[in-house]
SERO-124994 format. One record per residue (C-alpha): residue in one letter; x, z, y; residue number from 1. Coordinates in steps of 0.5 Angstrom, whole numbers. Layout:
% SERO-124994
ATOM  type     xx     zz     yy  seq
ATOM     a      X      Z      Y  NUM
...
% end
This chain:
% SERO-124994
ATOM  type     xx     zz     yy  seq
ATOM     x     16     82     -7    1
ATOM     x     12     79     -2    2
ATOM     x      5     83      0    3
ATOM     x      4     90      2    4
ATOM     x      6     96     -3    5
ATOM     x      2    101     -5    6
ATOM     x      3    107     -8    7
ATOM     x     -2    113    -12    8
ATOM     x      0    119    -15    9
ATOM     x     -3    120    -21   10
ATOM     x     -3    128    -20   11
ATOM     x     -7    126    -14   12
ATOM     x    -13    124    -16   13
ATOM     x    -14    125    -23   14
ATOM     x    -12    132    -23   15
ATOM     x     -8    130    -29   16
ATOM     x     -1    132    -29   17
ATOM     x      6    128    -31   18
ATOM     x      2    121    -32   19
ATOM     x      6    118    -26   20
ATOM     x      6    114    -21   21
ATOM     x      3    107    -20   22
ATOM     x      7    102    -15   23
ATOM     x      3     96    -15   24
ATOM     x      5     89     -9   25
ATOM     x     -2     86     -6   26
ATOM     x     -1     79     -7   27
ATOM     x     -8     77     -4   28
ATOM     x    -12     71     -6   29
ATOM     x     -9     67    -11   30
ATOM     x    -12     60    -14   31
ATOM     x    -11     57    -20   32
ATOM     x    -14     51    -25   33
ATOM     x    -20     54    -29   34
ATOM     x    -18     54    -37   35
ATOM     x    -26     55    -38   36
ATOM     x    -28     49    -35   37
ATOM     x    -23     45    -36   38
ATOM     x    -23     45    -28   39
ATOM     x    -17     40    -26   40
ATOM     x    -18     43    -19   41
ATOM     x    -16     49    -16   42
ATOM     x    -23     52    -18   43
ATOM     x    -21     59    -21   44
ATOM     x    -20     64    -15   45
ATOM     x    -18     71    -15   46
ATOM     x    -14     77    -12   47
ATOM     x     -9     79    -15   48
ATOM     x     -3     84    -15   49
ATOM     x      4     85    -19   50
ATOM     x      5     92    -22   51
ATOM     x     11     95    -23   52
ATOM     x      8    101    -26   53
ATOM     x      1    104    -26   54
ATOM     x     -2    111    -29   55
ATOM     x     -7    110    -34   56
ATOM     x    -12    113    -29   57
ATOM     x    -11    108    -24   58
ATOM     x    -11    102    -29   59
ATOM     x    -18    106    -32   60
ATOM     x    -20    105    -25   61
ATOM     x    -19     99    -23   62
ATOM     x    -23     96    -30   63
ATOM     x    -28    100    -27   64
ATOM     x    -28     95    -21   65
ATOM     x    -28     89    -24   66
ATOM     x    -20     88    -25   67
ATOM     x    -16     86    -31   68
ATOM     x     -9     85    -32   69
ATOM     x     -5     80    -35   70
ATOM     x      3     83    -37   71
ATOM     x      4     85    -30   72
ATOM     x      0     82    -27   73
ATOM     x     -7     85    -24   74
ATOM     x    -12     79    -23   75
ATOM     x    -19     80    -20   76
ATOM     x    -24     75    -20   77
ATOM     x    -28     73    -13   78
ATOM     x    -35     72    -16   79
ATOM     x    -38     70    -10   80
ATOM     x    -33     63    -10   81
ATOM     x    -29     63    -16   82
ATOM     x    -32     57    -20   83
ATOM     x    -34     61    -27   84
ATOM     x    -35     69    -25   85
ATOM     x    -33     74    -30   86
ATOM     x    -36     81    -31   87
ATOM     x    -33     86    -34   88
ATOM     x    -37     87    -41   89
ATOM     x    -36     94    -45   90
ATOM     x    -40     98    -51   91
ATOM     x    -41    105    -52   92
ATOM     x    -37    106    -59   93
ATOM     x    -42    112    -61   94
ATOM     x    -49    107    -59   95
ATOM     x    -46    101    -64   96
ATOM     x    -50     98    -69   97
ATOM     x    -47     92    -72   98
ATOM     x    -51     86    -74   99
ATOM     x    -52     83    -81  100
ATOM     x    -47     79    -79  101
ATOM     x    -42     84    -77  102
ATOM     x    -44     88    -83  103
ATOM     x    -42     82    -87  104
ATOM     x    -36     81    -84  105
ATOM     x    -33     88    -86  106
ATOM     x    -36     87    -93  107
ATOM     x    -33     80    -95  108
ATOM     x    -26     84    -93  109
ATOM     x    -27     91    -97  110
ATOM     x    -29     85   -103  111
ATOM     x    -22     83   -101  112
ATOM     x    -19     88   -101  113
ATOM     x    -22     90   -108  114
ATOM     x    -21     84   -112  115
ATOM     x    -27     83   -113  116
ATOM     x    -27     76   -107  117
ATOM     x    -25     70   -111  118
ATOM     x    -22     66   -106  119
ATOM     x    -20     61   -109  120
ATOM     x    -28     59   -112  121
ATOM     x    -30     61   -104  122
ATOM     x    -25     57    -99  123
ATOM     x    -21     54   -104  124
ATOM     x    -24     51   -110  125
ATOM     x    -27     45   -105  126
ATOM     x    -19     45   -103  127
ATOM     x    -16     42   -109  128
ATOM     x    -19     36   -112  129
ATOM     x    -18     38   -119  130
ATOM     x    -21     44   -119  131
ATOM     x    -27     40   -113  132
ATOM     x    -28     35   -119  133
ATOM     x    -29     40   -124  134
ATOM     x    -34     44   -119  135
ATOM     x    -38     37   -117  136
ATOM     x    -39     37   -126  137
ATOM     x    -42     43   -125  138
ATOM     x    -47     41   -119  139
ATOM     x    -48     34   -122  140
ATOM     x    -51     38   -128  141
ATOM     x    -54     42   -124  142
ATOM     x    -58     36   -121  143
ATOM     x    -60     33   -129  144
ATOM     x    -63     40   -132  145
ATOM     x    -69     38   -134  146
ATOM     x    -69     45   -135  147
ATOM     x    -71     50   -129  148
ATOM     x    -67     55   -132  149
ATOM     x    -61     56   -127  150
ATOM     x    -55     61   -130  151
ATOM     x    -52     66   -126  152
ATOM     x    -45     62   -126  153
ATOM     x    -49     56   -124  154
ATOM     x    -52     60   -118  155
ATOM     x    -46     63   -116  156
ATOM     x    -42     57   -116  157
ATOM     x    -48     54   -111  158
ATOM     x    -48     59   -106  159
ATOM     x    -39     57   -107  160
ATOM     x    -41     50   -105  161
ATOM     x    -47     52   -100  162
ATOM     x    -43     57    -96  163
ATOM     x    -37     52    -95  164
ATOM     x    -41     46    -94  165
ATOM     x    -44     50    -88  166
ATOM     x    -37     53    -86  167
ATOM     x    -35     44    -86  168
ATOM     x    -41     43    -82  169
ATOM     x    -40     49    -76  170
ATOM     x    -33     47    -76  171
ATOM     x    -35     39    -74  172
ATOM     x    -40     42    -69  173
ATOM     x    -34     46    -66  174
ATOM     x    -29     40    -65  175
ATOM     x    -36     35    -62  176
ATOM     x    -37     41    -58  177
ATOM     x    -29     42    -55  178
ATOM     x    -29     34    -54  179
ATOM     x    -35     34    -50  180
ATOM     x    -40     30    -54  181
ATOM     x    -45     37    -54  182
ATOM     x    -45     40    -48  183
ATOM     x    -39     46    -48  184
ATOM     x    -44     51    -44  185
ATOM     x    -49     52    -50  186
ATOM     x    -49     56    -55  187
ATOM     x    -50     52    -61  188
ATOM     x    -53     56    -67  189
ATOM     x    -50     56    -75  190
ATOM     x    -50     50    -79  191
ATOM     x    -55     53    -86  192
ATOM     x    -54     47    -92  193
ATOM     x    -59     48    -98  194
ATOM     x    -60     46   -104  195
ATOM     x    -66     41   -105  196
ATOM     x    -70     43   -111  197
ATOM     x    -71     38   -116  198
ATOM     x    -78     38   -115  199
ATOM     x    -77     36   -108  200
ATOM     x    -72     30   -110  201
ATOM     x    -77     27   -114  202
ATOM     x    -82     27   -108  203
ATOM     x    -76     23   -105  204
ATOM     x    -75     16   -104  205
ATOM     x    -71     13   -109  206
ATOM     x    -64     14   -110  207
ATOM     x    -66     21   -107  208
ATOM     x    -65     24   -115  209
ATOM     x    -58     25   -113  210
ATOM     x    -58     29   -107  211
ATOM     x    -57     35   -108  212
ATOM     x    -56     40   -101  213
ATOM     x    -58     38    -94  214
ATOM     x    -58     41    -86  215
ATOM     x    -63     40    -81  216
ATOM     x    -57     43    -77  217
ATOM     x    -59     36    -72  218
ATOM     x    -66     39    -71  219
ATOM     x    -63     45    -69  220
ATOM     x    -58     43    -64  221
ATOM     x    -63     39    -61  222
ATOM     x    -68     44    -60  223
ATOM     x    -63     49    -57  224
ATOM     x    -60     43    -51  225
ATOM     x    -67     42    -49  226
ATOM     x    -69     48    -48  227
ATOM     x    -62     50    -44  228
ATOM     x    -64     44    -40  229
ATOM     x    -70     45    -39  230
ATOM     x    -68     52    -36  231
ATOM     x    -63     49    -31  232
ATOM     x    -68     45    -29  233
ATOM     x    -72     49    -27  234
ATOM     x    -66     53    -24  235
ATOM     x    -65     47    -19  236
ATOM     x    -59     46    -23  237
ATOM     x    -56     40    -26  238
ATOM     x    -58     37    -33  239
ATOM     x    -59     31    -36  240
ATOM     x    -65     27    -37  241
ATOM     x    -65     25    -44  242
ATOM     x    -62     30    -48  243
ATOM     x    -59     28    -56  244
ATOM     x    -65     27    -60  245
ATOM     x    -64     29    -67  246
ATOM     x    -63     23    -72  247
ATOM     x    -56     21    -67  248
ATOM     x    -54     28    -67  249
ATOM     x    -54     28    -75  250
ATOM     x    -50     21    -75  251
ATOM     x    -45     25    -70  252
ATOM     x    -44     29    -75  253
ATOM     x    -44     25    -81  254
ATOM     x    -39     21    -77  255
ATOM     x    -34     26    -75  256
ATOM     x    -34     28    -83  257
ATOM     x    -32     21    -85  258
ATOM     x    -26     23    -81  259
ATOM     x    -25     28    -87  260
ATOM     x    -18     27    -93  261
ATOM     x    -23     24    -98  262
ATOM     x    -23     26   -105  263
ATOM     x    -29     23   -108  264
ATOM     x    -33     28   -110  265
ATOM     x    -38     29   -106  266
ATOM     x    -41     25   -101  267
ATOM     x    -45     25    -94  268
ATOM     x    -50     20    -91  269
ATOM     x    -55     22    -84  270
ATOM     x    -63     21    -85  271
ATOM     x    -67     22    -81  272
ATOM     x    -64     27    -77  273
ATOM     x    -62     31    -83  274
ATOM     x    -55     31    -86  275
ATOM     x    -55     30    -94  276
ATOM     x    -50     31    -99  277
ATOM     x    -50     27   -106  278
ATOM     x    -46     27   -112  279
ATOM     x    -42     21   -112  280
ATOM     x    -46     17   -117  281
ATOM     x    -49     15   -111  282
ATOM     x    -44     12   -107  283
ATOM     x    -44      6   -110  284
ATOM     x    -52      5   -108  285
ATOM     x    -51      8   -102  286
ATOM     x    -53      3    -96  287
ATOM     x    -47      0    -93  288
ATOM     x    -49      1    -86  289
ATOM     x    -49      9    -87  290
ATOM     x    -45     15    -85  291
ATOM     x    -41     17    -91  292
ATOM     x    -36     22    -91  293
ATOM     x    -33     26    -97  294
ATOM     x    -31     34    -98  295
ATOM     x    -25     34    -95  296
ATOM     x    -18     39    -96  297
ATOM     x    -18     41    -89  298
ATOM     x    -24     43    -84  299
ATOM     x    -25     39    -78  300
ATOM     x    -21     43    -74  301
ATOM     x    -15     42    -78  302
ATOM     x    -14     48    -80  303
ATOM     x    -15     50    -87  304
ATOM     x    -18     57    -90  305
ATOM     x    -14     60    -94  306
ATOM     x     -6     57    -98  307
ATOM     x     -7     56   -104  308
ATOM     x      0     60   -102  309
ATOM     x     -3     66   -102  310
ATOM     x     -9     66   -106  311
ATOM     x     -4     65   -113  312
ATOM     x     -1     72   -109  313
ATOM     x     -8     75   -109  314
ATOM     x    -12     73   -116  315
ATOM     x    -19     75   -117  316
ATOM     x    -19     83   -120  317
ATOM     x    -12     85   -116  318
ATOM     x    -13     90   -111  319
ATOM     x    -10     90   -105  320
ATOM     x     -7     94   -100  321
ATOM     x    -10     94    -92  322
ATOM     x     -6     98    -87  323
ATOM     x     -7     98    -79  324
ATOM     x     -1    100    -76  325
ATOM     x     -2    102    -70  326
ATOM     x      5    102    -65  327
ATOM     x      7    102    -58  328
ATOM     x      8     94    -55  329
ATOM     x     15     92    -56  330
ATOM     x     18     86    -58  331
ATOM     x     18     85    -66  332
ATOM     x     20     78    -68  333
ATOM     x     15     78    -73  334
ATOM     x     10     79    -70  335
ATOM     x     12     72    -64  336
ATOM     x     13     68    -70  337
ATOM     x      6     70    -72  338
ATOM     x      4     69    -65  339
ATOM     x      7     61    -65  340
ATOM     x      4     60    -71  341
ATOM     x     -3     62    -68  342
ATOM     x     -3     57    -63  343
ATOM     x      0     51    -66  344
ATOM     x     -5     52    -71  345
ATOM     x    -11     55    -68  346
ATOM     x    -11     53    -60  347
ATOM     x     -6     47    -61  348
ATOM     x     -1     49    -57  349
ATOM     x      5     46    -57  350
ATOM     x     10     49    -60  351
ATOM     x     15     47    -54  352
ATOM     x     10     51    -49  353
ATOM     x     11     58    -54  354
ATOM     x     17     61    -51  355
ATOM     x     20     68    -52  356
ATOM     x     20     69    -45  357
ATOM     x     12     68    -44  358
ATOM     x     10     72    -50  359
ATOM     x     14     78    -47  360
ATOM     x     11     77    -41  361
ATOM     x      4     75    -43  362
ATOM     x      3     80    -50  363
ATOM     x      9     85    -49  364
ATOM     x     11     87    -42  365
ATOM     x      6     93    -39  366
ATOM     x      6     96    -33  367
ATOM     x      2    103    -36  368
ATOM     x      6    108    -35  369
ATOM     x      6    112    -43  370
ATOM     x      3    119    -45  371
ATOM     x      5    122    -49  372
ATOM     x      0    127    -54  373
ATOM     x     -2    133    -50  374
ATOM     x     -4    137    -56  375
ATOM     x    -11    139    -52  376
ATOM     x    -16    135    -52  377
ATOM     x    -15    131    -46  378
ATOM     x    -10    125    -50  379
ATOM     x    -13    122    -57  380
ATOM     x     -7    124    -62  381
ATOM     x     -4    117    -60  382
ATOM     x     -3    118    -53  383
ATOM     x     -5    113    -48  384
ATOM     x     -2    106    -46  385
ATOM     x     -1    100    -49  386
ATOM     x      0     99    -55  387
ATOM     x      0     93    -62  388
ATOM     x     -5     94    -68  389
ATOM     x     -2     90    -75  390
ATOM     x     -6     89    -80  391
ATOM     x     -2     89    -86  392
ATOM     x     -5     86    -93  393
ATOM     x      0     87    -98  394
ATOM     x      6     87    -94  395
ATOM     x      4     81    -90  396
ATOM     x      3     81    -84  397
ATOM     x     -5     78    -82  398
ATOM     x     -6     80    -75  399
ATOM     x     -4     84    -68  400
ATOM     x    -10     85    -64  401
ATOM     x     -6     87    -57  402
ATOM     x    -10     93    -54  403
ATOM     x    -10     98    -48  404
ATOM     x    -12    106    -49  405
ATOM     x    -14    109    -43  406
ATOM     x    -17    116    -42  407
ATOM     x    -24    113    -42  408
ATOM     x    -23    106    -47  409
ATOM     x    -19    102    -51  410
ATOM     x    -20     96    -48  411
ATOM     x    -18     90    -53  412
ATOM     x    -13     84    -49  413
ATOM     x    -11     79    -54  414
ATOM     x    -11     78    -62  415
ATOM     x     -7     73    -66  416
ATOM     x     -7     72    -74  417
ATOM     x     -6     68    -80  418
ATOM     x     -9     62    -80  419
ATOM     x     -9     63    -88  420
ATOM     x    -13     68    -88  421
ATOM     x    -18     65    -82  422
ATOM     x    -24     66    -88  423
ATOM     x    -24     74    -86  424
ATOM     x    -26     73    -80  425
ATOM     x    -20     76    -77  426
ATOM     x    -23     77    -70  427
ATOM     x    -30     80    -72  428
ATOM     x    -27     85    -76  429
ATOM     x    -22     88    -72  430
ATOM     x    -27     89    -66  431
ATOM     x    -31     92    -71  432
ATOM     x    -24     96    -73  433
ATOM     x    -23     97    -66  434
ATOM     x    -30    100    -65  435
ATOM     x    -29    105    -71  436
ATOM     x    -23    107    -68  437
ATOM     x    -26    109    -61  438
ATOM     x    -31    114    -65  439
ATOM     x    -26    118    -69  440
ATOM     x    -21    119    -63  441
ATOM     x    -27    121    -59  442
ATOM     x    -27    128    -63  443
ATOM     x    -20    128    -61  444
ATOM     x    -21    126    -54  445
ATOM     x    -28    126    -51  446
ATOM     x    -27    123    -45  447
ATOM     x    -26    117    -50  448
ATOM     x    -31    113    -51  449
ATOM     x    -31    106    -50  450
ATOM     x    -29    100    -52  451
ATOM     x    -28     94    -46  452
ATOM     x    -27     87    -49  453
ATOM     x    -25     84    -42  454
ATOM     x    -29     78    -38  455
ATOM     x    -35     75    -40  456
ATOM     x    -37     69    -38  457
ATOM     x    -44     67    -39  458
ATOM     x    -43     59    -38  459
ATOM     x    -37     59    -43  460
ATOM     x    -40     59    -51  461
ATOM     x    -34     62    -53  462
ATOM     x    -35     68    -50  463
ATOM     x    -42     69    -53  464
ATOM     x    -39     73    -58  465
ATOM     x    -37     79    -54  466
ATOM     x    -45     81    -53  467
ATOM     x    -46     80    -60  468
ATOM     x    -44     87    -61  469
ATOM     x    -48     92    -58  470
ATOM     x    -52     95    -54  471
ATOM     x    -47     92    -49  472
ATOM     x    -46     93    -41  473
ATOM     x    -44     89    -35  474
ATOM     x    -41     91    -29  475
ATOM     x    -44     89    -23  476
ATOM     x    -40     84    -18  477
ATOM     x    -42     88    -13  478
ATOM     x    -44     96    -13  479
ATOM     x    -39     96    -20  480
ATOM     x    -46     99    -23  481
ATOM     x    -46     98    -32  482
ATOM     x    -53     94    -32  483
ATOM     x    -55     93    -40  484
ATOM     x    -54     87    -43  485
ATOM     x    -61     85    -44  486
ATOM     x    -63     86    -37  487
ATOM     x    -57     82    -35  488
ATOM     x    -58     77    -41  489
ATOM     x    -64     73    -37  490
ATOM     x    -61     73    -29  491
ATOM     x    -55     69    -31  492
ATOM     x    -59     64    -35  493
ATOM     x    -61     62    -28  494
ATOM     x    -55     63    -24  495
ATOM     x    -48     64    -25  496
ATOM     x    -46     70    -19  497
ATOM     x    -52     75    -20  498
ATOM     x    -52     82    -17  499
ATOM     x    -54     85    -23  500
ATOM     x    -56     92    -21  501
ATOM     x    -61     89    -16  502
ATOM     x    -66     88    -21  503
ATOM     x    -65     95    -24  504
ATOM     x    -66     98    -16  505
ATOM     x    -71     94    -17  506
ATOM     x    -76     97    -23  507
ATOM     x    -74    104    -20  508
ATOM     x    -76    102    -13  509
ATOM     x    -69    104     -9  510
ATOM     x    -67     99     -3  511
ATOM     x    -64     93     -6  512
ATOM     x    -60     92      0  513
ATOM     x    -52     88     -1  514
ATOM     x    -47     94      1  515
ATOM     x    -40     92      3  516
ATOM     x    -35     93     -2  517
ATOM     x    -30     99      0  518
ATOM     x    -24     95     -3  519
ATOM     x    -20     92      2  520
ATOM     x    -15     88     -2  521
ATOM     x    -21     83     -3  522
ATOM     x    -21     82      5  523
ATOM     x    -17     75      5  524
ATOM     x    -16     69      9  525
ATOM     x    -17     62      5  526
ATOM     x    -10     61      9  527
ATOM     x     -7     65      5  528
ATOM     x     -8     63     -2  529
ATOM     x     -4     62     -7  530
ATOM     x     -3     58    -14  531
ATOM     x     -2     63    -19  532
ATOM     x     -2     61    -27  533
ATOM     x     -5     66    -31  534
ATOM     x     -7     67    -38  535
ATOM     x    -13     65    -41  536
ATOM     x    -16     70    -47  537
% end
């Protein structure tokens, strides 16, 4: 192979022994287009290395300055060049404190698993035309009551139809961010859709006795552009004079819920910026030059919640059995048939670019060298290297999150699941699976006690997630010191490469003056770049 080989005993510099040893060919700065910002240049520069093997010693290491692998392949982005810089993210398992959000996520799955989640009523019941005309009745009726008496089965089935109005809403916001129409470098917030009392639909404009929930999400988008425009403004950054005002944002979305399979339930028009849904008494009084849209079988992504497939395997008041299934990375058949029907589904992939050969090589193959429990305290009960954990629901296989462990962390790599069972949140609740897994076998292993979610990338809405889980860290670029996430937060909100310790050396009043990087495989001539594909997470 081209480039220099190095070598390091494990025993060497860990004083641990029988760990191996780590051959790894230096391959210099390599280029790449960027799967972040859509980049169609050459924009994505890192130094990378190619990996034969590598002790977990090392590999704990070299995630300590700023490096990752790719199968094989170890990549480290240039900060100071690379077009979208990516800092290392890390959460202390024992300081986690979920989020109200998080902590729902592990409800609605224990709910589940009991029996006591009703899919079918949750994700479903607005999926199947008879059982959405025998929900719209009940709303319908709801709206006529001269009563103000609701009933619980009412309510309950209210919140069904709020909660999977506010999901359709996130979801078309999703898809006109991913096409471009809002800007893709800025955290949207979460659709809210409520019910409108009868009290206030009296208040309304004629026509308005029908309107039975509503959104200001349009408001809220518009808001949060501005403010994130104003921010780059004052950064000297580049940002558009005139963002979306709410009343166009509103008919964005209203237009791109029109794209939706009709089933003639319910209808949605925007009005004045907000995003109104009627009964369908209304759509034939409904102005001609509204947006109208009905609730449809399918998300706007194309993805549905959940089959009616497996919610007739799993009725209400059946328990059921969850198992995660923790095993050393190896080919499972299962698991790729899994893997393509994630992609296509979930990222769109064609299915003529998912191939065996490049699963193995993204997901499977690993360069870490095994150990094998020790029985003391230096190796958690499972030993360290690479490993897929299977969550298992009755029997079927519901997702593989792929991970590494380390003497210091489980670094979490990749997760793939079911798009049936997408209502779960499967991403959320292994992370938060996985960060329960480090405090049990911190008792076991006590040098264990991390959890590393890879890159962080602040101008990438999709990687805002990870700081959710927290009191997380960044690595800095340049003295691979761990800076909270709340210091860090502000910096790069005005720019895209900070040296993020020196604004901790400068509250404790130590030099902020850059040191030189010790590590010589960052020293490379432009000359020698090369054009390298590697995965995005």
């Amino acid at each position: 192979m081209e480039g220099n080989t190095k070598k390091s005993n494990a025993n060497s510099s860990s004083g641990n022994n029988n760990r191996g040893e780590s051959v790894v060919y230096d391959y210099g700065r390599l280029k790449n287009s960027c799967g972040y910002c859509k980049s169609t240049g050459s924009t994505s520069i890192f130094h990378g290395s190619w990996a034969d093997s590598i002790t977990v010693d090392d590999y704990q290491d070299l995630l300590d300055r700023g490096w990752r692998r790719s199968g094989s392949l170890l990549y480290k982005p240039e900060m100071e060049k690379t077009c979208c810089p990516s800092y290392t993210i890390r959460l202390r398992a024992s300081d986690f404190v979920p989020s109200k959000e998080q902590q729902r996520v592990s409800r609605r799955m224990q709910r589940f698993v009991d029996g006591a989640l009703d899919v079918k009523k949750s994700v479903e019941a607005v999926e199947d035309p008879g059982i959405c005309a025998s929900a719209c009745k009940e709303v319908s009726s709801l709206g006529t009551k001269e009563t103000s008496s609701v009933t619980k089965k009412e309510k309950n089935m209210g919140d069904h139809i709020t909660d999977y109005l506010s999901e359709q809403v996130d979801n078309v916001v999703w898809t006109c961010r991913e096409s471009g129409q809002f800007p893709c470098s800025v955290q949207l917030p979460k659709a809210s859709v409520k019910k409108v009392s009868q009290a206030k639909r009296k208040l309304l404009v004629e026509g308005a006795e029908n309107l039975m929930y509503s959104s200001n999400i349009a408001f809220q988008i518009a808001a949060t552009i501005r403010q994130v425009q104003s921010i780059a403004k004052d950064a000297s950054q580049s940002a558009e004079d005139n963002p979306l005002p709410p009343k166009i944002i509103a008919e964005k979305l209203a237009a791109s819920l029109d794209q939706l399979e009709k089933t003639n339930s319910l209808s949605i028009r925007a009005c004045n910026g907000h995003i109104n849904f009627y009964t369908a008494a209304t759509q034939a009084s409904s102005n001609k030059d509204s947006h109208i849209a009905t609730i449809s079988q399918e998300s706007a992504t194309g993805r549905k919640g959940c089959s009616l497939r497996n919610s007739s395997l799993h009725p209400k008041g059946k328990r059921r059995r969850l198992e995660i299934r923790l095993k050393r990375s190896s080919f499972d058949p299962e698991e790729f048939a899994l893997y393509r029907r994630y992609q296509i589904n979930v990222h769109n992939d064609s299915p003529d670019d998912i191939s065996e050969s490049s699963y193995r090589m993204f997901l499977v193959d690993t360069p870490l060298v095994p150990v094998q429990p020790s029985g003391d305290d230096r190796v958690p009960p499972c030993g360290f290297g690479s490993f897929h954990q299977q969550y298992v629901i009755d029997g079927h296989l519901v997702a593989v999150g792929v991970i590494d462990i380390l003497p210091k962390c489980l670094s979490s790599k990749y997760l793939f699941w079911d798009p049936d069972f997408a209502f779960l949140s499967p991403g959320k609740y292994s992370a938060l699976q996985e960060i329960g897994w480090v405090k049990e076998n911190e008792v076991y292993c006590p040098s264990l006690q991390y959890y590393y979610l890879g890159y962080y990338i602040h101008s990438c809405s999709k990687m805002r997630y990870k700081a959710a889980y927290r009191p997380s860290e960044l690595l800095c670029p340049l003295r691979y010191k761990w800076v909270p996430f709340e210091i860090a937060q502000p910096l790069l909100d005005k720019k895209s490469y900070v040296v993020l310790s020196d604004s901790v050396l400068l509250q404790s009043g130590e030099s902020s003056q850059p040191l030189v990087s010790g590590n010589v495989m960052e020293e490379q001539d432009d000359d020698n770049s090369k054009n390298v594909l590697i995965d995005v997470e």
